[in-house]
Every structure is written in structure tokens, then in C-alpha cells.
Z-matrix of the N, CA and C atoms (Angstrom, degrees):
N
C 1 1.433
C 2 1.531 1 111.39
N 3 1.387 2 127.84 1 -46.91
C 4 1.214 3 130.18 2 153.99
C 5 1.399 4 129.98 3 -5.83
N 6 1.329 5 104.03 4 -83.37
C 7 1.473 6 151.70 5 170.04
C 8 1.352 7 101.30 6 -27.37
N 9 1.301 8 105.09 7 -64.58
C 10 1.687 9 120.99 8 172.79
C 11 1.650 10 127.56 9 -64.00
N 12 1.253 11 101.69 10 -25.89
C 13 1.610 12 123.21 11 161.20
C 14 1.478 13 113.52 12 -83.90
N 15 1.063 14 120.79 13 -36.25
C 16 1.571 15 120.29 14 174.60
C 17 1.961 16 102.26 15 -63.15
N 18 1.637 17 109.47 16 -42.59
C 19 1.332 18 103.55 17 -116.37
C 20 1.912 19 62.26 18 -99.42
N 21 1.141 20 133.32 19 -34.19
C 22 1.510 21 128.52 20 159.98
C 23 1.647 22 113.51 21 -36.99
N 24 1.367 23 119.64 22 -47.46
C 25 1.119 24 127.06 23 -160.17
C 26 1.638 25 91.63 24 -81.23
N 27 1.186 26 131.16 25 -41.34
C 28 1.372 27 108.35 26 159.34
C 29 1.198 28 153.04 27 -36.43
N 30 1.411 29 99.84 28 -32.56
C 31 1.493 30 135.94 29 -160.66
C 32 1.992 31 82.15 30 -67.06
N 33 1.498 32 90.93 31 -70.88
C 34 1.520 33 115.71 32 -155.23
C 35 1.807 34 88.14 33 -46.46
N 36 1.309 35 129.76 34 -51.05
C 37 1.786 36 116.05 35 -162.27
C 38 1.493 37 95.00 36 -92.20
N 39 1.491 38 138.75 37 -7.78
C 40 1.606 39 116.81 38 130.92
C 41 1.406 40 118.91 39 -25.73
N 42 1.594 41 102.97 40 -72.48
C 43 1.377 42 90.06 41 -147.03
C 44 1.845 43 115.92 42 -67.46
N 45 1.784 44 98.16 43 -28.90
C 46 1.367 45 114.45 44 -170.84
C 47 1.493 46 105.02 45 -65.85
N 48 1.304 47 102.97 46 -23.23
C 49 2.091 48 108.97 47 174.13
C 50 1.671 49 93.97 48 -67.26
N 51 1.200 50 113.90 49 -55.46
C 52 1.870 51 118.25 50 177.38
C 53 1.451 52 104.65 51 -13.96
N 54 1.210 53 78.51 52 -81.64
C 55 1.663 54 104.20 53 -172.44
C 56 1.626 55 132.41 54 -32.22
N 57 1.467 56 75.59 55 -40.85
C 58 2.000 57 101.11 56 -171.34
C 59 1.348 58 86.97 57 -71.38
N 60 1.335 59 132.45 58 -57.87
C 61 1.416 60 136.16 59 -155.93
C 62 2.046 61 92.43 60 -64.64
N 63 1.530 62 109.70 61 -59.48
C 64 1.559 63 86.64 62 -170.30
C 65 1.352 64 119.57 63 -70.82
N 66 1.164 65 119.02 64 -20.94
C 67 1.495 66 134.66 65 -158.94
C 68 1.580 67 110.03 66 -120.41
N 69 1.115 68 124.84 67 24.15
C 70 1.192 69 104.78 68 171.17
C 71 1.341 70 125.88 69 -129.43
N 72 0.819 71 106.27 70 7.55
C 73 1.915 72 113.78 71 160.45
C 74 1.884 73 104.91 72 -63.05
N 75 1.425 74 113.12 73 -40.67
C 76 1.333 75 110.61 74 146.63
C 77 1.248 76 154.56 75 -68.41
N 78 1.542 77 107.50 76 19.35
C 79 1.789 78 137.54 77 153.67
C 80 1.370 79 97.81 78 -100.05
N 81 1.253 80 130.03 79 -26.67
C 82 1.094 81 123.77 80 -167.76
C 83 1.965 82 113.51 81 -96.33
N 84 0.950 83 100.48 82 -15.54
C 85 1.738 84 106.48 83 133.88
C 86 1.181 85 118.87 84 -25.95
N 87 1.471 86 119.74 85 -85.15
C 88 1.315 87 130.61 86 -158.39
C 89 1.562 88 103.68 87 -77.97
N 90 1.536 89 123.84 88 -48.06
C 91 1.353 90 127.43 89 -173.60
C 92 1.362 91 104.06 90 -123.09
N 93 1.240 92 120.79 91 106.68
C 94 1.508 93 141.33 92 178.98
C 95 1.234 94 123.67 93 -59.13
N 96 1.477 95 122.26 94 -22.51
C 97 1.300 96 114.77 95 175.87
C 98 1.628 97 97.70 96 -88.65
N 99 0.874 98 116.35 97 -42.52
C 100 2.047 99 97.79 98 176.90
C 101 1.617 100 117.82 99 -16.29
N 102 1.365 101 113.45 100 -23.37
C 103 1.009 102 116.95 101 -174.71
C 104 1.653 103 130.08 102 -57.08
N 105 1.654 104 88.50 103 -30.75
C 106 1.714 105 117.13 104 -175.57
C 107 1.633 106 100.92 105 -61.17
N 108 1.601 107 109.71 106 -44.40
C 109 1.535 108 114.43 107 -158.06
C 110 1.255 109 101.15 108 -96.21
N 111 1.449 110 126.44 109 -34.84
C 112 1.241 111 125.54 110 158.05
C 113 1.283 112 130.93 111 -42.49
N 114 1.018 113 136.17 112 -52.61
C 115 1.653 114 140.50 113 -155.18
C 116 1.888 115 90.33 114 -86.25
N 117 1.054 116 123.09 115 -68.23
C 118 1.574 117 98.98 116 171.78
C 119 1.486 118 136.97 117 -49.22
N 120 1.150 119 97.57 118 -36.37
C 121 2.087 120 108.12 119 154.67
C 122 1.521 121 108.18 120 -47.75
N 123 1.079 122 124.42 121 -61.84
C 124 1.285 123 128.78 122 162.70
C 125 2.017 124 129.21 123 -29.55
N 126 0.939 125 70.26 124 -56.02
C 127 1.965 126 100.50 125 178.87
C 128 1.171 127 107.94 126 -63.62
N 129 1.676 128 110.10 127 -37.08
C 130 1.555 129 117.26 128 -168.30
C 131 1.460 130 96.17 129 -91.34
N 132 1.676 131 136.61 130 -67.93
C 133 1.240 132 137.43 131 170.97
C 134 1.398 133 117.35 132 -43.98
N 135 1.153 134 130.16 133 -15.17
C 136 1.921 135 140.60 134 173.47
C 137 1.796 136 96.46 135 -68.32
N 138 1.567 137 110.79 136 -51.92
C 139 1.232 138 133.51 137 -139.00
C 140 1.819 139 82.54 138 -89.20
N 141 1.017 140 129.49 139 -76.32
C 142 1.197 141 127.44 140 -152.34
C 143 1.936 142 112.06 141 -58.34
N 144 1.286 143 86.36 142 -18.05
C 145 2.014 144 100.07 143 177.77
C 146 1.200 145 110.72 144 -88.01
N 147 1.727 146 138.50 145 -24.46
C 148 0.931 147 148.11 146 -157.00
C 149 1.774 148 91.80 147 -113.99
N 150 1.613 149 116.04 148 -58.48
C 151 1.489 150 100.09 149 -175.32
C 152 1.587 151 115.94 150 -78.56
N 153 1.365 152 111.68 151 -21.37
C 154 1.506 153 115.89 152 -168.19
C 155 1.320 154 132.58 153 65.52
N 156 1.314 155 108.91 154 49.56
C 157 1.577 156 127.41 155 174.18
C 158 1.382 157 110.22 156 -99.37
N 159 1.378 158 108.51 157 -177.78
C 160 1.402 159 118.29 158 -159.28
C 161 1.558 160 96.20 159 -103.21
N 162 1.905 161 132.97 160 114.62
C 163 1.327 162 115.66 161 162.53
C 164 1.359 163 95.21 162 -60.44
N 165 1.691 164 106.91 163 145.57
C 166 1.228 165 144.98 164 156.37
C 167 1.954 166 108.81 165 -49.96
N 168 1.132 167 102.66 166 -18.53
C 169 1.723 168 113.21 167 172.23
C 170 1.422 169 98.85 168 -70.41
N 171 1.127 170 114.01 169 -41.91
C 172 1.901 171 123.64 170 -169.38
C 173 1.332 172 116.37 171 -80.86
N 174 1.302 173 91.54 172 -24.41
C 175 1.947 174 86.59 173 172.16
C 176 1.723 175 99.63 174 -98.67
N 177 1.162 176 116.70 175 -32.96
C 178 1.792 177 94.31 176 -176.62
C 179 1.359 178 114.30 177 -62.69
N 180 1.860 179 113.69 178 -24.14
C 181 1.222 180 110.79 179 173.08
C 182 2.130 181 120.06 180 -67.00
N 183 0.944 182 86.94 181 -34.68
C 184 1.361 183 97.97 182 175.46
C 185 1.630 184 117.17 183 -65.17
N 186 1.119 185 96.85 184 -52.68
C 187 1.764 186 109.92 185 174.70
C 188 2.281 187 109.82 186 -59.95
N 189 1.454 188 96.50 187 -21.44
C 190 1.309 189 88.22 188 175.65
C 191 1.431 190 111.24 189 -93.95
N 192 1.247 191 108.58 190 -50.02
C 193 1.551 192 103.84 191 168.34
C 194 1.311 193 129.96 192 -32.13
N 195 1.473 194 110.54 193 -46.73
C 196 1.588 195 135.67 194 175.94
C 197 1.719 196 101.26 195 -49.88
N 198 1.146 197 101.20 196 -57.62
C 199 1.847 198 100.30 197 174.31
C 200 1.517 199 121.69 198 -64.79
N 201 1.175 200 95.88 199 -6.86
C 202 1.490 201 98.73 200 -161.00
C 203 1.399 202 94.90 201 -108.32
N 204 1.168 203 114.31 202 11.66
C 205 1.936 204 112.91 203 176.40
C 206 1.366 205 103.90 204 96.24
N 207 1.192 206 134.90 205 -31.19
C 208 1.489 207 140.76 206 -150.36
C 209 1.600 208 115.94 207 -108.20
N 210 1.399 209 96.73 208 131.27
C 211 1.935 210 100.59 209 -176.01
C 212 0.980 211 123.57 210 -56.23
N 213 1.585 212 124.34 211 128.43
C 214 1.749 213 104.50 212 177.01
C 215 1.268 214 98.51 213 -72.30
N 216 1.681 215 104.54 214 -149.00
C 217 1.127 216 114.55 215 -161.71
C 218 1.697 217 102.45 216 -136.58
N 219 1.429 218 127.25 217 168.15
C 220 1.473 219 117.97 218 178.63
C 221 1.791 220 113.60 219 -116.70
N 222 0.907 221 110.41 220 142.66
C 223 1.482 222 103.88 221 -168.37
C 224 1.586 223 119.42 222 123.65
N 225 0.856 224 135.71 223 -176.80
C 226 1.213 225 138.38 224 139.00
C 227 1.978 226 135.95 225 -55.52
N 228 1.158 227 112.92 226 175.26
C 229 1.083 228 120.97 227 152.50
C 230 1.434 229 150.38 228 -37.10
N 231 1.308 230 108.96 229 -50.77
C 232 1.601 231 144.48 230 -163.88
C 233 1.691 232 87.15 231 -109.37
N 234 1.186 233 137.37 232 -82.95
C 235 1.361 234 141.00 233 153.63
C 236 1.414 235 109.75 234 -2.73
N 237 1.452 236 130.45 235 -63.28
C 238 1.699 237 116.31 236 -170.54
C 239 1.782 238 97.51 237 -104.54
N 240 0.934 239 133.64 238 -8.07
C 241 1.603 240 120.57 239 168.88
C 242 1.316 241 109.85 240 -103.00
N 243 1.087 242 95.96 241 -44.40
C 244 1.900 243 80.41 242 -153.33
C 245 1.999 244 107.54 243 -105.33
N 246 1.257 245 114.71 244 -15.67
C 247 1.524 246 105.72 245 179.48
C 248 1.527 247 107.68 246 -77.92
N 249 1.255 248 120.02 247 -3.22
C 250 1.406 249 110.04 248 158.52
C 251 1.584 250 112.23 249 -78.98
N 252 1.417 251 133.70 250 -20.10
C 253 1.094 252 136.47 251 173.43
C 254 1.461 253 130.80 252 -73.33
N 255 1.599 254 79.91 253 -39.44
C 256 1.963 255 88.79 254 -164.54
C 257 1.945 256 99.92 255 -123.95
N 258 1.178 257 108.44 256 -10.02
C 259 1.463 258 114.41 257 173.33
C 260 1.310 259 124.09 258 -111.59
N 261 1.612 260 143.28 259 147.22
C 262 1.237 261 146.21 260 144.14
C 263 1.613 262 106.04 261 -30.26
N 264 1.329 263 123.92 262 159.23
C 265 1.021 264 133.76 263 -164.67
C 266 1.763 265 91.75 264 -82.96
N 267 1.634 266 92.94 265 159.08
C 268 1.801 267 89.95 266 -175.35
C 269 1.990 268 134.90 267 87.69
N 270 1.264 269 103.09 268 34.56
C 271 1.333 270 103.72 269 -161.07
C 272 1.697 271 104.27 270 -65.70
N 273 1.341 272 99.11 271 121.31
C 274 1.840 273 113.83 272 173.69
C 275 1.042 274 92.98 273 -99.65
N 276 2.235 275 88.12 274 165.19
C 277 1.340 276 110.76 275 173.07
C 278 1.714 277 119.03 276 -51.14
N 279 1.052 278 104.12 277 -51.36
C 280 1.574 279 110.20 278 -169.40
C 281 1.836 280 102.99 279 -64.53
N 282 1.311 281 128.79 280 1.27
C 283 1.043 282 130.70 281 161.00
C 284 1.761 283 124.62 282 -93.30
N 285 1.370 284 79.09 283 -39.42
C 286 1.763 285 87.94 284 171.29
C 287 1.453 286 120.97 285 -65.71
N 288 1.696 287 102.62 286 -38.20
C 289 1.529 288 115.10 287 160.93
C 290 1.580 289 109.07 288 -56.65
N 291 0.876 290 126.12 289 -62.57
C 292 1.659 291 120.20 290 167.78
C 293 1.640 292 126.41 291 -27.90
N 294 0.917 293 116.23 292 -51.83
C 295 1.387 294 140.24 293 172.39
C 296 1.506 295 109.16 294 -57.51
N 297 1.587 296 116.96 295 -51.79
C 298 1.641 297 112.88 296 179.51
C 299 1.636 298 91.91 297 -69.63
N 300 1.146 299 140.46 298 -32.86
C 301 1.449 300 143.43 299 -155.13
C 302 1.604 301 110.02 300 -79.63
N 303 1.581 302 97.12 301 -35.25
C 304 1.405 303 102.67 302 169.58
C 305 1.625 304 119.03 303 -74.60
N 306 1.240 305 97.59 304 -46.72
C 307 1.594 306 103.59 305 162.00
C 308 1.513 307 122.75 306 -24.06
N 309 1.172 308 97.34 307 -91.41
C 310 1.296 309 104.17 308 166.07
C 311 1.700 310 125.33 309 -53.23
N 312 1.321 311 142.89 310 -18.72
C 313 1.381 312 124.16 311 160.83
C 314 1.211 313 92.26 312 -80.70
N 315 1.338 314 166.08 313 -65.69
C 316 1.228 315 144.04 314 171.01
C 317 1.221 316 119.11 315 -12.90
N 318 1.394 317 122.19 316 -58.19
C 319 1.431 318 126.06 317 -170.06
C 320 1.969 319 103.93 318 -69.55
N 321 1.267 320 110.83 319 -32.93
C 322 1.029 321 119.05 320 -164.18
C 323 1.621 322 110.92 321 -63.41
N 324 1.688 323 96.70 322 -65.47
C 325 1.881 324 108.90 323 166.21
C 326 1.412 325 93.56 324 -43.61
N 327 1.097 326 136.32 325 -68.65
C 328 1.738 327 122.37 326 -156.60
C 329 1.175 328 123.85 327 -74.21
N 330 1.212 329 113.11 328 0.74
C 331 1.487 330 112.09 329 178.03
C 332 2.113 331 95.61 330 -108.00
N 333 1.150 332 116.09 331 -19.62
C 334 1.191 333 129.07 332 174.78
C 335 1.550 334 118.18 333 -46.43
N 336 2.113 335 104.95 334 -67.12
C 337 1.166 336 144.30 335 123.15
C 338 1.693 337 97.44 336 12.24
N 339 1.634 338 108.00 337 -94.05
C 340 1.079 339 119.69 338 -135.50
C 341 1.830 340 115.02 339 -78.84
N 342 1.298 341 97.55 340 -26.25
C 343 1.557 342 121.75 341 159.21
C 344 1.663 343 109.45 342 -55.10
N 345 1.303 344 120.83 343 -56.33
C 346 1.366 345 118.54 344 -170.53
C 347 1.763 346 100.90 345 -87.67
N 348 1.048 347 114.38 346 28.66
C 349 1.189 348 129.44 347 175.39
C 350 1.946 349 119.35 348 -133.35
N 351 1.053 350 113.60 349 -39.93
C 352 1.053 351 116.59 350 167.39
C 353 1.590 352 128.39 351 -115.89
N 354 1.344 353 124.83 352 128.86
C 355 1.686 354 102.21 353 -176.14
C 356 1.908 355 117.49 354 -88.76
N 357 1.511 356 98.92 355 148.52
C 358 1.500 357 105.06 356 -161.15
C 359 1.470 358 121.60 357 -38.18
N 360 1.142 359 111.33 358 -6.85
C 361 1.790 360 130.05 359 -148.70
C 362 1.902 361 85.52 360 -105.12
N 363 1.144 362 130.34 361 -12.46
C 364 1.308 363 134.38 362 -178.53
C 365 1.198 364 117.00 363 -76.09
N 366 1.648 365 110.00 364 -48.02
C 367 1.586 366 122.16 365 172.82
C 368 1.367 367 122.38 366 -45.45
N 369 0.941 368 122.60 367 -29.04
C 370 1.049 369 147.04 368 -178.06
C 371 1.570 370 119.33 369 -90.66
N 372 1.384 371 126.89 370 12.28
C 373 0.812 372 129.59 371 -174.69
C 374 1.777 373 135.53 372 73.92
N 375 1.102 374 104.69 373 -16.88
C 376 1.496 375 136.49 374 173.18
C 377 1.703 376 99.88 375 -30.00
N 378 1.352 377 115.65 376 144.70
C 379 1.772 378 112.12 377 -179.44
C 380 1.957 379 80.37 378 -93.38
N 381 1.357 380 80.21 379 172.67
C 382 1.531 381 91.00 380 -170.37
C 383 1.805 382 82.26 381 -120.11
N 384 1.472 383 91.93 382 144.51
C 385 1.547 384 134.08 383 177.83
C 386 1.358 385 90.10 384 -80.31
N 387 1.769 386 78.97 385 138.23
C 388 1.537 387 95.50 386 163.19
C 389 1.752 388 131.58 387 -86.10
């Protein structure tokens, strides 16, 4: 039962890691240093759609299930939850490539955004002038 509570609780900072990766240059609006933890989240979620490896989130989930009596699953992440949700059945490469592509113009507008919004001297912790 554990196992299955752990391996749920994975699920949940998957998806909220998701999120951070598409959406979070728009936290980083409001709080400027997000930016630090962001942009490698980025790099890493760009990377895993473009190279097609396994997040390490997907195998601990698998490895708990496995203890927990229950089959993992093969594929990725995005692949066994969510392309039944948000995709046609069948997720290809040239789709998965899409997905890192979206990533990044997402990341791109919001960091675009966030520049003409904040001046460079901020990142850095800098108080902002009145």
C-alpha cells in the first residue's frame, strides 16, 4: 500500500515538474530568481522530447509500483498519462519533437515577456530603482 502511495505521489511532482517546465518563466514574472531553477528545467524537459530518454521520475514510478505488486508501464511519462488526454492515439517521434519545440517557444515568449518587464540588474538580486 505504501509503494502505491509513494509511487502516486510521484505521479503528482511529475506532473507539477510539467508544469514548471511549460509555465514557469511565468512565476518568474513575479519572483525573478525562479529563473536560476527554471532555465535548466527547461534544458532538461527540451532534452528529454528531443533525445527520448527515460525521466528518472518514470522509472522511480515504475520501480514503486513493481514493489507494490503492480505493472509498470513502458514508455515515458507524457506517453502513458497524458497522450491519451491531450493526444490522438499513437504518439510519434515527429510529435514528441513537437512538444520539445513547443517547450521552448513557450519558454521563449516568456522569457521575452519577462525581460521587457524586468531590468537585467534584477536577476541578480539588485533592489529596483524607483
Amino acid at each position: 500500500m505504501w509503494y502505491n502511495i509513494a509511487a502516486d505521489l510521484v505521479v503528482v511532482i511529475h506532473l507539477l515538474f510539467i508544469g514548471f517546465v511549460v509555465g514557469g518563466v511565468f512565476l518568474a514574472w513575479r519572483w525573478p530568481r525562479i529563473v536560476w531553477v527554471h532555465l535548466p528545467a527547461v534544458v532538461y524537459g527540451a532534452l528529454v522530447e528531443f533525445v527520448g530518454f527515460t525521466c528518472p521520475l518514470t522509472l522511480l514510478e515504475n520501480e514503486l509500483r513493481s514493489r507494490a505488486g503492480a505493472a509498470g508501464y513502458r514508455g515515458g511519462f507524457i506517453a502513458h498519462y497524458l497522450v491519451k488526454v491531450i493526444y490522438p492515439p499513437g504518439l510519434t517521434r515527429g510529435m514528441q519533437i513537437g512538444l520539445g519545440v513547443l517547450v521552448l517557444l513557450v519558454a521563449v515568449a516568456g522569457y521575452w515577456g519577462f525581460l521587457r518587464r524586468h531590468a537585467p540588474g534584477q536577476l541578480a538580486g539588485a533592489v529596483r530603482k524607483p
